[in-house]
C-alpha positions as CSV (number, residue, x, y, z in Angstrom):
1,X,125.8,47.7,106.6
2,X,124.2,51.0,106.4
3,X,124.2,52.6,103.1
4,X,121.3,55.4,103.6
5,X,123.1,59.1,104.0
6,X,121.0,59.7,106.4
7,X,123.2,63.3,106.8
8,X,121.4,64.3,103.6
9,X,117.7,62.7,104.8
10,X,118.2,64.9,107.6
11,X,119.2,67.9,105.9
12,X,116.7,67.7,103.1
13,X,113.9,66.9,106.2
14,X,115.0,70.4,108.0
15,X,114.8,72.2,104.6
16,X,111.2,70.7,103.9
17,X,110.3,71.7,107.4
18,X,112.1,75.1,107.4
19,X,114.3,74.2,110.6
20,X,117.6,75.2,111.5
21,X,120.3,72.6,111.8
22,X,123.6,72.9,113.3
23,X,126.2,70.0,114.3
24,X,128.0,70.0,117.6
25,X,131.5,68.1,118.3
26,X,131.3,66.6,121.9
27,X,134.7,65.3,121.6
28,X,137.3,62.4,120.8
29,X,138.7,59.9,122.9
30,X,141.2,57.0,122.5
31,X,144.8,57.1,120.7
32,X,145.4,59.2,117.7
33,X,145.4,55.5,115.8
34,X,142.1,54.7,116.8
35,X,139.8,57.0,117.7
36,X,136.7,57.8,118.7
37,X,134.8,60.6,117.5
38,X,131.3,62.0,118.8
39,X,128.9,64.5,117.3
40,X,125.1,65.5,117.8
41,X,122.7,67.3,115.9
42,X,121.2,70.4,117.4
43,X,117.4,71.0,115.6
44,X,115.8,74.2,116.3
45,X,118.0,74.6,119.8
46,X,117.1,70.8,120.8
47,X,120.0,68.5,120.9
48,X,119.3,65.0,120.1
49,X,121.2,61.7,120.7
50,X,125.4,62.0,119.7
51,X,126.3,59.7,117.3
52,X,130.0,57.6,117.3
53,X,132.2,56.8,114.8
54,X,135.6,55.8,114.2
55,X,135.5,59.2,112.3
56,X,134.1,62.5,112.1
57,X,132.0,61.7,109.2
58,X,130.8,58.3,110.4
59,X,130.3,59.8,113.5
60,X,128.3,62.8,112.0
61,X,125.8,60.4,109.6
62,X,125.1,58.4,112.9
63,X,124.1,61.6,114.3
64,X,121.6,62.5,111.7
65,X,119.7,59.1,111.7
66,X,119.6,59.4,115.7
67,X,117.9,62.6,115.4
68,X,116.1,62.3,111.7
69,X,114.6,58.4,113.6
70,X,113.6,61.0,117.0
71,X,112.2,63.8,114.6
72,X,109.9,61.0,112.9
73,X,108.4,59.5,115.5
74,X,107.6,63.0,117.1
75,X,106.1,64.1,113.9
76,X,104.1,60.7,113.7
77,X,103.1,61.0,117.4
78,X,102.0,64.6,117.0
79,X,100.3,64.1,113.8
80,X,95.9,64.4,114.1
81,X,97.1,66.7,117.4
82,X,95.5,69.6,116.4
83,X,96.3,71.4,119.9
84,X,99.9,70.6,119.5
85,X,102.1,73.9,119.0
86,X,104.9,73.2,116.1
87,X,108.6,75.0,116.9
88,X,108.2,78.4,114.8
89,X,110.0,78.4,111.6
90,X,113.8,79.1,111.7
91,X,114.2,81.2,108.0
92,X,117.4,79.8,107.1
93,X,119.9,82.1,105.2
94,X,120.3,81.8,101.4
95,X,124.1,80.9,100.2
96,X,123.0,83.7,96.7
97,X,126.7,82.8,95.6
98,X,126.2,78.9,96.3
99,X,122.5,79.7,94.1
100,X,124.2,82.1,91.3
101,X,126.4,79.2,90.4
102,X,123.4,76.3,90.7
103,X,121.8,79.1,88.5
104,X,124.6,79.5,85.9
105,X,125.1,75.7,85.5
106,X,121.1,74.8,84.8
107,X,120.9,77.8,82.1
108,X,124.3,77.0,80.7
109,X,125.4,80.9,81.3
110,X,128.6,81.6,81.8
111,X,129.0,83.7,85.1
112,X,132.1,85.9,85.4
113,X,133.2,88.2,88.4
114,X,134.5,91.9,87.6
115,X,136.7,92.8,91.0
116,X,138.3,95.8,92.3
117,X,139.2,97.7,94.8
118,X,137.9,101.3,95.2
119,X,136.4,103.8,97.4
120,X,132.7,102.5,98.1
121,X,129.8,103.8,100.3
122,X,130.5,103.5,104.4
123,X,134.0,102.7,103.7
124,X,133.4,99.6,102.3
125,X,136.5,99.3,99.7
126,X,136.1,95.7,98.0
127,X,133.9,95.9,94.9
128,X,132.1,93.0,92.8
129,X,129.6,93.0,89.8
130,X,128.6,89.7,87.9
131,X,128.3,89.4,84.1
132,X,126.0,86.4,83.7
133,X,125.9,85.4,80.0
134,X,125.6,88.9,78.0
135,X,123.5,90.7,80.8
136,X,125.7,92.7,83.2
137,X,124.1,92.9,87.1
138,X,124.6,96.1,89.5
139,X,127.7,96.5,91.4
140,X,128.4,95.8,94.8
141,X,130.9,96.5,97.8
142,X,132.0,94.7,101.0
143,X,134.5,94.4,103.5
144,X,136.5,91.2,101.8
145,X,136.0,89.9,98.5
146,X,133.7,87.4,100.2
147,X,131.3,90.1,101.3
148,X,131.4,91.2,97.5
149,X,130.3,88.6,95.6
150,X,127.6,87.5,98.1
151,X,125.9,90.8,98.2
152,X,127.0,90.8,94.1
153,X,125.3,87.8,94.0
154,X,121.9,88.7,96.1
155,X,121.7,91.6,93.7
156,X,121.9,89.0,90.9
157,X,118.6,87.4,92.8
158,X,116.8,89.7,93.2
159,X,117.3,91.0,89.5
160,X,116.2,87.4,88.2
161,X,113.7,86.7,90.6
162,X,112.5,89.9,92.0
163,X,110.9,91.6,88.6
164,X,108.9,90.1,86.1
165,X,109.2,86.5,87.4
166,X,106.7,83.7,87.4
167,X,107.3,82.6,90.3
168,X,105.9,85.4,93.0
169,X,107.4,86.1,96.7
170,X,104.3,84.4,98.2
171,X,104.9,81.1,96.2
172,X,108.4,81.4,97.1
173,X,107.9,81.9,100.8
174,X,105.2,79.2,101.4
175,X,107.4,76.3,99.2
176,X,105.4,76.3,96.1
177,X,106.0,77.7,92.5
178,X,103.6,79.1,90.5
179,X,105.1,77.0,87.7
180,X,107.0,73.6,87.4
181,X,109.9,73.8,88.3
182,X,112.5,73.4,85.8
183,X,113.8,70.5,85.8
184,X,110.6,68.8,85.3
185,X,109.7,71.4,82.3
186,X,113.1,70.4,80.7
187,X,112.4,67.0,81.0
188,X,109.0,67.0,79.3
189,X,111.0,67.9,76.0
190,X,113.2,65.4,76.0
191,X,111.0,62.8,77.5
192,X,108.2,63.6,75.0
193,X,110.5,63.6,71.8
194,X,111.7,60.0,72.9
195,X,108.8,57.8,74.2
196,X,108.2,56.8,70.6
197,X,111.2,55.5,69.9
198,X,112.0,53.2,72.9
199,X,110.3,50.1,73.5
200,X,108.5,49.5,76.6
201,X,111.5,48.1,78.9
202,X,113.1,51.1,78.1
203,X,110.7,53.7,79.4
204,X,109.9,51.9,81.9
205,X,113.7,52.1,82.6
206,X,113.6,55.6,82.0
207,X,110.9,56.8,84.4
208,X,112.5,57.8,87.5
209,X,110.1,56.4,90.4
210,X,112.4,57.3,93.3
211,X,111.6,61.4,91.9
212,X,107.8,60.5,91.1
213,X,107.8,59.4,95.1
214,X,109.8,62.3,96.2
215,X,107.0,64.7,94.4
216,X,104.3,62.8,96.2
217,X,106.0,63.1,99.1
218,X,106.8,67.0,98.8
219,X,103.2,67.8,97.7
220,X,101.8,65.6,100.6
221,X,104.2,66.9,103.4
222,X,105.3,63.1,104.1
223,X,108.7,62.0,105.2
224,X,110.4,59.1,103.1
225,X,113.7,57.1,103.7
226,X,114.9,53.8,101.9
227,X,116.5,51.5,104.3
228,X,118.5,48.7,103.1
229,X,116.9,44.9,103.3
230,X,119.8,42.8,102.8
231,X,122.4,41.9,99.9
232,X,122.8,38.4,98.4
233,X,124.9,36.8,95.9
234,X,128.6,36.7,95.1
235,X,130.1,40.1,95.4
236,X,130.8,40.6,91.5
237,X,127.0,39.6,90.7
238,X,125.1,41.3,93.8
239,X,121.8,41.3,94.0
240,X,120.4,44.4,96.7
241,X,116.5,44.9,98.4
242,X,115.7,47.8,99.4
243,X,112.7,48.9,101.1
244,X,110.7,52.4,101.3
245,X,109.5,54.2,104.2
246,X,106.8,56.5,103.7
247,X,105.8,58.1,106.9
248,X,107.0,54.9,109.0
249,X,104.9,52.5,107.2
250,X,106.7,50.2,105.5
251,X,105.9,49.4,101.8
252,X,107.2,46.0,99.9
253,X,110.8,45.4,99.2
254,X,112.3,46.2,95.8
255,X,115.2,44.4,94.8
256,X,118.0,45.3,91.5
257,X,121.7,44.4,90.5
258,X,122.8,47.9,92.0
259,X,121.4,49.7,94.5
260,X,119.9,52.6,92.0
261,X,117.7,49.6,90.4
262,X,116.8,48.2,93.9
263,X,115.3,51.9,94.7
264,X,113.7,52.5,92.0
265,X,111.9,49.0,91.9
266,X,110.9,49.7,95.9
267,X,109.8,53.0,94.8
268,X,107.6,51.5,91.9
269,X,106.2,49.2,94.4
270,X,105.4,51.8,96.6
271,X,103.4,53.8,94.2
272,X,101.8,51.1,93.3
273,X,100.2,50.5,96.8
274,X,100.0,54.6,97.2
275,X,97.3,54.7,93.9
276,X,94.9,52.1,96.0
277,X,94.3,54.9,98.4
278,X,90.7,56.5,98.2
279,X,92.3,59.9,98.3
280,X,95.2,59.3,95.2
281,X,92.9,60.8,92.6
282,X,93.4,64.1,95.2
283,X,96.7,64.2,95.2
284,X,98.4,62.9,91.8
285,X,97.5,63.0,88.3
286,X,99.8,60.2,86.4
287,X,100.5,60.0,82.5
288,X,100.4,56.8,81.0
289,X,101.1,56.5,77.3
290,X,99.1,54.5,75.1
291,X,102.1,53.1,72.1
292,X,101.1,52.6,68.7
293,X,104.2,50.9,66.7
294,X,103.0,52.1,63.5
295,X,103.0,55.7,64.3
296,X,104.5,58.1,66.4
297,X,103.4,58.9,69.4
298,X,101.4,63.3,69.7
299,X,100.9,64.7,73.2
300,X,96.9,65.3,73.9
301,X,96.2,66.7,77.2
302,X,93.3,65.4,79.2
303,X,91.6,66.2,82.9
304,X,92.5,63.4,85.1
305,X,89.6,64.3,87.1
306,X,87.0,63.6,83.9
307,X,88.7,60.0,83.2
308,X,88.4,57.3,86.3
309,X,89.0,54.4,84.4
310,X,89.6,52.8,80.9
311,X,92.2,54.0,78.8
312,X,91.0,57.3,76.3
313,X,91.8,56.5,72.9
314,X,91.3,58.4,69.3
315,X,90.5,56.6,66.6
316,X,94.2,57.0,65.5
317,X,95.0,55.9,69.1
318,X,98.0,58.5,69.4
319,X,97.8,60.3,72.7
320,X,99.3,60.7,75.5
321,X,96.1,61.0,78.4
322,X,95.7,61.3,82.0
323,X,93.5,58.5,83.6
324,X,93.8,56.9,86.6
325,X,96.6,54.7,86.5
326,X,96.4,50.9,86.8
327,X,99.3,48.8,87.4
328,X,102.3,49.1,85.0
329,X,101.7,46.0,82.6
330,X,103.1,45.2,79.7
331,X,100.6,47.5,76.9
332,X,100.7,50.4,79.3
333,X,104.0,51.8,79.9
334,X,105.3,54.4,83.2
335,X,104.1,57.1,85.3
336,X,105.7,60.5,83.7
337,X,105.7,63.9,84.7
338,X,103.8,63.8,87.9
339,X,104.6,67.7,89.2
340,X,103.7,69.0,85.9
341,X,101.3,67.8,84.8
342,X,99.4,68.2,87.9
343,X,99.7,71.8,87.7
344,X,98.8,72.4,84.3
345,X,95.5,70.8,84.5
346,X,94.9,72.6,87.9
347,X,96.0,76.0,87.6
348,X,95.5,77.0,83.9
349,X,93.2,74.0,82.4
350,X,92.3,76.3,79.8
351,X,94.8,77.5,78.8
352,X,97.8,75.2,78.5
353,X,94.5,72.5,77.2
354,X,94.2,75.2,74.8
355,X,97.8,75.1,74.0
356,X,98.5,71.6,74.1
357,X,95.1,70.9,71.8
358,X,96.1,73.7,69.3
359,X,100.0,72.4,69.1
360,X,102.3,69.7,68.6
361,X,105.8,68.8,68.8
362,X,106.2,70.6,71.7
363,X,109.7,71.1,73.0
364,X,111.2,74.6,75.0
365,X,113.5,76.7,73.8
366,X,114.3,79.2,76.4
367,X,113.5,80.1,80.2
368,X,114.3,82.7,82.6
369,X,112.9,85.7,84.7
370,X,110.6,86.7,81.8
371,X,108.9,83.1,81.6
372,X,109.2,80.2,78.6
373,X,109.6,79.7,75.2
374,X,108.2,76.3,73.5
375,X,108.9,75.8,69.8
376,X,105.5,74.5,69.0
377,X,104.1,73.1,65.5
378,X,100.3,74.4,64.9
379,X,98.1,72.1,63.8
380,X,95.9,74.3,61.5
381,X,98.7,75.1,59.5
382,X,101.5,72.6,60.4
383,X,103.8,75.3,60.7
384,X,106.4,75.9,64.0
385,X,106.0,79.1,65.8
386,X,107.5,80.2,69.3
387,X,105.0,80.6,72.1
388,X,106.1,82.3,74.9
389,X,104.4,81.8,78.8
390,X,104.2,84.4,81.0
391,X,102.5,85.9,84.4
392,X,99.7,87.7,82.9
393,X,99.4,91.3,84.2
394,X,97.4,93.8,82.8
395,X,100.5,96.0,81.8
396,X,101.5,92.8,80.1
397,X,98.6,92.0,78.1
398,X,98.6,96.0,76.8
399,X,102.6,95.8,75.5
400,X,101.5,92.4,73.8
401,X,98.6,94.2,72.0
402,X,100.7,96.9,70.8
403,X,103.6,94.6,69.7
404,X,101.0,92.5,67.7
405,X,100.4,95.8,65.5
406,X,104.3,96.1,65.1
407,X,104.1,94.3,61.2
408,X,107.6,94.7,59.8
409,X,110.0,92.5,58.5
410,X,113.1,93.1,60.5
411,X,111.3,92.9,64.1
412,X,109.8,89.4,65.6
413,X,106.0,88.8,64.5
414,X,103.7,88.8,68.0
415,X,100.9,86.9,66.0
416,X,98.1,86.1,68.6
417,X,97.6,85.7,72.7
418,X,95.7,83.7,74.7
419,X,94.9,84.8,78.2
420,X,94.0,82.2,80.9
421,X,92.0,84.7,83.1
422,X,89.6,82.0,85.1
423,X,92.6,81.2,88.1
424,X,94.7,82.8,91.2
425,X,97.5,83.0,88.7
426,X,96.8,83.4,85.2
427,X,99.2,83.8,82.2
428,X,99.3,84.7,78.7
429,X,100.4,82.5,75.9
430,X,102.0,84.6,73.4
431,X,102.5,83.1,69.7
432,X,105.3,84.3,67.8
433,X,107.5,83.8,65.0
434,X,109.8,81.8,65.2
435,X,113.8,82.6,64.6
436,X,116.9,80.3,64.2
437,X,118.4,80.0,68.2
438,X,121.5,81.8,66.8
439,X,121.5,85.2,67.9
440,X,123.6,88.3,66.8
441,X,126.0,87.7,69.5
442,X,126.7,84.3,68.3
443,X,127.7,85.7,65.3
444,X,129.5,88.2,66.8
445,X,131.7,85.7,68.6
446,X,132.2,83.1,65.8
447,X,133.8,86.1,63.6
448,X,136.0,87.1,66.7
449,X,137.7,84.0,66.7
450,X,139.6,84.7,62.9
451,X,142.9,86.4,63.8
452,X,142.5,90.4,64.2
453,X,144.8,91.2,61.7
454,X,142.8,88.6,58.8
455,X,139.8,90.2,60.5
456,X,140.6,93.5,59.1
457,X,141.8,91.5,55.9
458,X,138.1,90.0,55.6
459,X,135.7,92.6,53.6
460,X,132.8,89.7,53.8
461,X,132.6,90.9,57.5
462,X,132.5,94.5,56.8
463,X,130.0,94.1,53.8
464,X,127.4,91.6,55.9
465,X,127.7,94.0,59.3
466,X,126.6,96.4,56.8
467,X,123.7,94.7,56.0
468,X,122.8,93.5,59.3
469,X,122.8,97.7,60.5
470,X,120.6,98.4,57.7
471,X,117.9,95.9,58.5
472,X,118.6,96.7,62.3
473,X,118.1,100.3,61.9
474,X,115.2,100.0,59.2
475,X,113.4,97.7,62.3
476,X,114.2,100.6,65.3
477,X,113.5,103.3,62.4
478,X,109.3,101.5,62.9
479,X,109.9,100.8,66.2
480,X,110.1,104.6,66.8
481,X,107.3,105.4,63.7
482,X,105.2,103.7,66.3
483,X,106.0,105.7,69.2
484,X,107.5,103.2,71.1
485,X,111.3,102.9,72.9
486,X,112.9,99.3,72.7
487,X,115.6,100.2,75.5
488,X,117.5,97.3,75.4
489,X,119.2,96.8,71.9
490,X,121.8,94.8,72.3
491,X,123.5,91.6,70.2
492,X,121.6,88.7,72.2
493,X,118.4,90.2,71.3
494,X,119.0,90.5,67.6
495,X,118.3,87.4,66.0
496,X,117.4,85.7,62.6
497,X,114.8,84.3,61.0
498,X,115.2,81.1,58.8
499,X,116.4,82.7,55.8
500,X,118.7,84.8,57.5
501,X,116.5,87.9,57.9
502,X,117.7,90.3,61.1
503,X,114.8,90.4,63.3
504,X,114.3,92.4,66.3
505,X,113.4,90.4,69.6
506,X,112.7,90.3,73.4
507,X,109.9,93.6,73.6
508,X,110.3,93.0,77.6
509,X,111.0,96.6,78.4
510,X,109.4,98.2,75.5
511,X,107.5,101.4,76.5
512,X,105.5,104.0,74.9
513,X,107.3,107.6,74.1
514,X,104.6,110.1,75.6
515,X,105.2,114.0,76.1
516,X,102.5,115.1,78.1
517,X,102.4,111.8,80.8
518,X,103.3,112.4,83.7
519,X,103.6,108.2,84.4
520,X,104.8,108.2,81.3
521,X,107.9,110.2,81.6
522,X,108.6,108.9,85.1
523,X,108.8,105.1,83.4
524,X,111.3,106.7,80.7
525,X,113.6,107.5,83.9
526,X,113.6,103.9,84.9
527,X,117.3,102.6,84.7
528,X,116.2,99.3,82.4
529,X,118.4,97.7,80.4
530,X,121.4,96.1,79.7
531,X,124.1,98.5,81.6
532,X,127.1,97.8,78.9
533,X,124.7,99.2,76.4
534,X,122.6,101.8,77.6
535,X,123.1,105.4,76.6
536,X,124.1,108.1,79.2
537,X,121.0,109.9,80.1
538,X,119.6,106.1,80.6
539,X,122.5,105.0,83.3
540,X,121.8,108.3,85.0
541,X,117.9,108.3,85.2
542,X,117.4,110.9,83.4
543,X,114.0,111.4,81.3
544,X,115.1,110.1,78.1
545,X,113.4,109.2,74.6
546,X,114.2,106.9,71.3
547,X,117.8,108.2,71.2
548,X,118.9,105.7,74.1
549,X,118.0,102.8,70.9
550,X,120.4,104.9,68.7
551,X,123.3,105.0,71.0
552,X,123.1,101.3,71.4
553,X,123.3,100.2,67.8
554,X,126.4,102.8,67.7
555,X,128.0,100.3,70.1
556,X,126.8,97.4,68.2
557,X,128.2,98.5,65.3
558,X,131.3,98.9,66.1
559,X,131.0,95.1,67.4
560,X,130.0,93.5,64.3
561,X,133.2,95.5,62.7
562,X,136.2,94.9,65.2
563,X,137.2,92.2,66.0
564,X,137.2,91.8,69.9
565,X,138.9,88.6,71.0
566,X,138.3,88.5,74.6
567,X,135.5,89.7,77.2
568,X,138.5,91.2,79.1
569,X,140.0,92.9,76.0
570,X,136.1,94.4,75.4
571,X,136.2,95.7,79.2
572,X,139.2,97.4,78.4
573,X,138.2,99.6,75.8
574,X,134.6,99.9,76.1
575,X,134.6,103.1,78.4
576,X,136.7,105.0,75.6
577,X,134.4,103.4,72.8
578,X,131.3,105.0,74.6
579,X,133.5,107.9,74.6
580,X,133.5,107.9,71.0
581,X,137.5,106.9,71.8
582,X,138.1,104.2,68.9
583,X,141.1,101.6,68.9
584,X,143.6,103.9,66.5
585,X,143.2,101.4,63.4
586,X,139.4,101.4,63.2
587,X,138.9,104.9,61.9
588,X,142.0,104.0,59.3
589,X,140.1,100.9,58.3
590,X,136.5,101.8,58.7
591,X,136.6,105.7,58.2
592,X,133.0,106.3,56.7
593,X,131.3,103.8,59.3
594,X,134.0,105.4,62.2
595,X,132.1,108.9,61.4
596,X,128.8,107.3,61.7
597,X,129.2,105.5,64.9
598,X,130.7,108.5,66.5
599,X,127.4,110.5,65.3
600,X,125.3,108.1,66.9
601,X,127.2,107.7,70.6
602,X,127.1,111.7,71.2
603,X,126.4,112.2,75.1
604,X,123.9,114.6,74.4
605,X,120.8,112.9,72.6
606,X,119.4,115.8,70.1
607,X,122.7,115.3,69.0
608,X,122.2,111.6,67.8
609,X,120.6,111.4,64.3
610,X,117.3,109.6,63.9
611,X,116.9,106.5,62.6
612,X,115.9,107.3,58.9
613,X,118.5,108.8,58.7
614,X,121.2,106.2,59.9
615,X,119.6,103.9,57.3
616,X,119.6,106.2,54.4
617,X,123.7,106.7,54.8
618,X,123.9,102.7,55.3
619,X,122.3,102.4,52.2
620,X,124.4,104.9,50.4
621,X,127.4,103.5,52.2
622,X,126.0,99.7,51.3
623,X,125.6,100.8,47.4
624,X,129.5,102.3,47.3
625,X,130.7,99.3,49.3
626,X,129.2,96.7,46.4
627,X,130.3,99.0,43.2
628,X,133.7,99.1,45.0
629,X,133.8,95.2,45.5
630,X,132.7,95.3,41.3
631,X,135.8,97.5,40.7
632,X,137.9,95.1,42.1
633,X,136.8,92.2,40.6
634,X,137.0,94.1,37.1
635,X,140.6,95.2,38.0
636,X,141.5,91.5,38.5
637,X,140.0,90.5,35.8
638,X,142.1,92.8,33.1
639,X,145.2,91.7,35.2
C-alpha cells in the first residue's frame, strides 16, 4: 500500500521549481458500479503518463507519482549538464484571497469584508474593502463579488508587503526572504522558553526532523519523498518503516508506532548521514544545546563557522552554541532551528550577535510589514525592554534619531539603535520601552461589552477616558512642540506602560512639519494612515499639518465614551460622527466633552484647536468631574 500523497509531492515540486501544473481527465470506462477513471498531469505543456484508479482521486495521486518519478529522473539525468536548456519559468498566479486568509489566521487578525454595490470606475458595479484587525485597506470594484475581494485582497498585499516590508521584491521573486520566515521565528520563542524544562527524550521528541530535512532540502534545491518500507505487527500495535529519498539516493530506513514517528526517525537518520558530507559545514549551521539540570538553560549565539568540533562551554556551562553537530547521543540533545539560525549568523553576524550577547529571555512580541518586536531582558541592567528589527534605510535611521530625543512620559521611550551596516541587507535594532501588550483598543472593546444603557450609568468610564485624553493629548501636545506629525493616532497604537501610564506608540509614519520644503510638503500630502481615522484634508491629499493628529483623538474620544457594541453598529454611524453628527443621547450625557469633540473634528483645520489647549479644558473638565464625584459622596453621606 501506498501511503505517500504523491499529489502534494508533485505540487510542492512544481512550486519549488516555478512550473505550471494542470490535470487532464482522459476519461472513464466500465459500469457506473465499477469504474475506471483516468487522469494525467500536464507540466509546463508536457503530458506525462495517465494514471488509473477506481476513482478520480486515486486516479489523480497515480498521476502525480507517474509524472513527479519522470520529472526526477530527468532532473537527475540533466543534473552536471551545464549545456542543457531548463523549460523557462511558468509565473504562476497568486490566489491574494486564498493568501489574505493564510495571512489572517498566522497573525490572529480578524479579516472582515465591507460589500456593496455602487457605481465604480469602467462600469464595474461590485465593490469590496477589507478591514483586517483595526487597519482598514483601499477599496475595490469588479464585475462579481469574486472579482472584488480578489482585487480587495491584492490591494491588501501589496499594502503589507509592498511598503516598508523586510522582505524586498527581489527576495520575493528569486524564493528567498530577507528574514526567517515566520514560522520558524515564532518557534524560537517557544522552543527557547521550554528546552529547559523537558528532559532529553522529550526534545528530542520535540525537534521536528522531517522540517529540518525539508529546509536542507529547499536551501539545497534537492527533491525529497518518503516512500513506505513495509508494516509489521498486529494491526492495533503496528509498527511502520519508512525510508527517505533525497535526490534518488536512498538513506536508511526509520521505523515508529505511527507513521509521523517512522518519518521523523528516517528523517533523523538521514541527517545524520547528510552531516558526513565534506560540504555540510556549507550548507547548515545546527544548534545543539548543552543541559545543565541545576540551572536554566540562556541562549548565546556563536559562529558555526569558528567552532569545528568540541562542544563550547562557559564556565557556568549555560548556552546554547553552534558547532558542528555530532550524532544525537544521550548528553547532547536535537538539531533546532536550522533556517534561522543560519541566516542570522550569515547576514547580520553583528548585529543580531550583538543582540543576542547583549539580551536574554528572548521571546517576540509582534510582527508585520514594519518588522519584529522581541521582548528582550538586558543583561547590564536586568531589566525587559522591546527591541524592534527592521530594514535599515537611511530615512529610517533619521526618524529613529529624532524619536530617541522625543523624552516624555505619555509617548514610547526609543532608548538606543544598533545598525548592522557591514551586509547586502542591513537592519536596525531599535530598543524601546517596553508596554503591557494591551492596547487602547482592547480597552476600548472590554468596556463595550457592559450593556449600553449601564454604560451610560458607569461614571468610572467617563472619569478614566478623561484621564486617558489628558495624557493622550499632553503626549501629541510634544509631539507637535517638536515639529513633528504622528498621522496615524488611533486606539491600537495607544498603549500602556506597566503602571498603567498612556503612552504613545508605532512612530512608523511620523514626519517632520516643514513650511519652506518643497519634499517636505509633498510627503505631508501622502494619503498615510489609518483611513477610519484620518482627517479630511488627509483622505483627500491635501497638504496638511499637526491638525490631522487632533481630528483623530476627536474620534477617539468619542470611542472611549460611547459605548459601541458592534463593528457594524460603528460603520453605521461613523460617517455622521466625522460629521460632528452625534448619536442623540451623547451630547445629553456628555455635553461639555460633546462640545469639545465637535471643536476638534471641524473640516477645516485652522479651525481645530491646538493641542495645549485641548489639554488645558481636559484638565479643567477633569478637576470639575472629581469635586462633582466629592459632592456626591458628601450628599450620600448626610442622607
Amino acid at each position: 500500500m501506498d501511503s505517500v500523497n504523491y499529489i502534494a509531492r508533485l505540487n510542492e515540486y512544481a512550486q519549488k521549481e516555478r512550473l505550471e501544473l494542470k490535470y487532464e481527465e482522459v476519461g472513464c470506462v466500465g459500469p457506473d458500479h465499477i469504474r475506471t477513471f483516468t487522469l494525467k498531469a500536464v507540466v509546463n505543456g508536457k503530458p506525462y503518463p495517465e494514471g488509473v484508479g477506481k476513482n478520480k482521486k486515486e486516479a489523480k495521486q497515480s498521476a502525480a507519482k507517474n509524472a513527479l518519478v519522470h520529472l526526477l529522473n530527468e532532473t537527475s539525468v540533466s543534473t552536471g549538464s551545464v549545456a542543457e536548456v531548463s523549460s523557462p519559468p511558468v509565473q504562476v498566479k497568486t490566489n491574494y484571497m486564498c493568501w489574505l486568509n493564510e495571512y489572517g489566521q498566522s497573525n490572529r487578525l480578524m479579516i472582515r469584508a465591507v460589500e456593496k454595490i455602487t457605481p465604480g470606475p469602467n462600469n464595474l458595479s461590485q465593490y469590496c474593502r477589507f478591514v483586517v484587525g483595526d487597519k482598514e485597506f483601499p477599496a475595490a470594484f469588479g464585475k462579481t463579488k469574486k472579482e472584488a475581494r480578489e482585487e480587495a485582497a491584492r490591494l491588501v498585499h501589496h499594502e503589507i508587503l509592498g511598503n516598508e516590508t523586510l522582505d524586498t521584491g527581489d527576495d520575493r521573486d528569486s524564493g528567498t526572504s530577507s528574514l526567517p520566515s515566520e514560522e520558524v521565528v515564532s518557534d524560537i520563542s517557544n522552543r527557547a522558553k521550554r528546552l529547559s524544562l523537558q528532559s532529553e527524550d522529550s526534545i528530542l521528541t520535540e525537534t521536528n526532523f522531517i522540517g529540518l530535512v525539508n529546509s536542507h532540502c529547499q536551501k539545497t534545491r534537492s527533491t525529497c519523498a518518503f516512500v513506505e518500507d513495509k508494516r509489521i505487527g498486529p494491526p492495533h500495535n503496528p509498527i511502520f518503516s519508512y525510508k527517505l529519498l533525497i535526490n534518488n539516493v536512498q538513506y536508511s530506513v526509520g521505523e515508529g508506532k505511527s507513521v509521523k514517528d517512522a518519518k521523523q526517525n528516517a528523517a533523523r537518520l538521514a541527517l545524520s548521514a547528510l552531516k558526513e558530507q565534506s560540504d555540510w559545514d556549507s550548507k547548515m549551521v545546527t544548534l545543539i544545546v548543552e543541559r545543565d539540570t541545576n540551572r536554566a538553560s540562556l541562549p548565546i549565539f556563536r559562529d558555526s563557522g569558528r567552532t569545528k568540533s568540541g562542544l563550547v562551554t562557559s564556565a557556568t556551562s549555560e548556552s546554547i552554541v553552534f558547532m558542528d553537530p555530532s550524532n544525537p547521543a544521550k548528553d547532547q540533545v536535537c538539531y533546532l532551528f536550522i533556517l534561522l539560525l543560519s541566516f542570522l549568523c550569515r547576514t547580520h553576524c553583528n548585529g543580531f550577535s550583538r543582540f543576542a550577547t547583549d539580551y536574554e529571555s528572548i521571546e517576540q512580541l509582534d510582527k508585520g510589514a514594519f518588522g519584529r518586536v522581541f521582548k528582550a531582558k538586558r543583561k547590564l541592567e536586568g531589566k525587559y525592554y522591546a527591541v524592534k528589527i527592521v530594514r535599515y534605510k537611511e530615512k529610517t535611521l533619521e526618524e529613529v534619531k529624532v524619536l530617541s530625543e522625543l523624552n516624555h512620559c505619555n509617548i514610547v521611550r526609543y532608548h538606543s539603535f544598533l545598525c548592522s551596516l557591514e551586509v547586502s541587507h542591513s537592519y536596525l535594532y531599535i530598543q524601546m520601552e517596553l508596554c503591557e501588550i494591551k492596547t487602547l483598543r482592547v480597552w476600548i472593546d472590554e468596556k463595550n461589552i457592559q450593556n449600553p444603557k449601564k454604560s451610560l450609568r458607569d461614571s468610572r468610564r467617563r472619569e478614566e477616558s478623561v484621564d486617558i485624553m489628558v495624557q493622550m493629548v499632553s503626549g501629541v501636545e510634544h509631539i507637535h512642540t517638536n515639529k513633528l506629525i504622528h498621522r496615524d493616532l488611533k486606539p491600537a497604537n495607544i498603549m500602556f506602560s506597566q503602571n498603567g501610564t498612556v503612552k504613545i506608540g508605532d512612530f512608523g509614519l511620523v514626519t517632520s512639519e516643514i513650511e519652506d520644503d518643497a519634499e517636505n510638503q509633498k510627503e505631508r500630502r501622502g494619503y498615510k494612515g489609518t483611513p477610519s481615522y484620518m482627517a479630511p484634508e488627509q483622505k483627500e491629499r491635501r497638504l496638511y499639518d499637526r491638525k490631522v493628529d487632533i481630528f483623530a483623538l476627536g474620534l477617539i474620544f468619542f470611542e472611549l465614551l460611547w459605548n459601541i457594541p458592534t463593528i457594524h453598529e460603528k460603520e453605521k454611524m461613523w460617517t455622521d460622527v466625522r460629521n460632528q453628527k452625534f448619536p442623540k443621547p451623547f451630547p445629553c450625557h456628555f455635553s461639555q466633552e460633546s462640545q469639545m469633540i465637535k471643536s476638534m473634528l471641524c473640516e477645516k483645520p485652522e479651525e481645530r484647536p491646538e493641542a495645549s489647549k485641548i489639554k488645558t479644558d481636559l484638565e479643567e473638565h477633569k478637576r470639575l468631574l472629581a469635586e462633582l464625584k466629592i459632592k456626591q459622596l458628601d450628599s450620600k453621606t448626610v442622607i
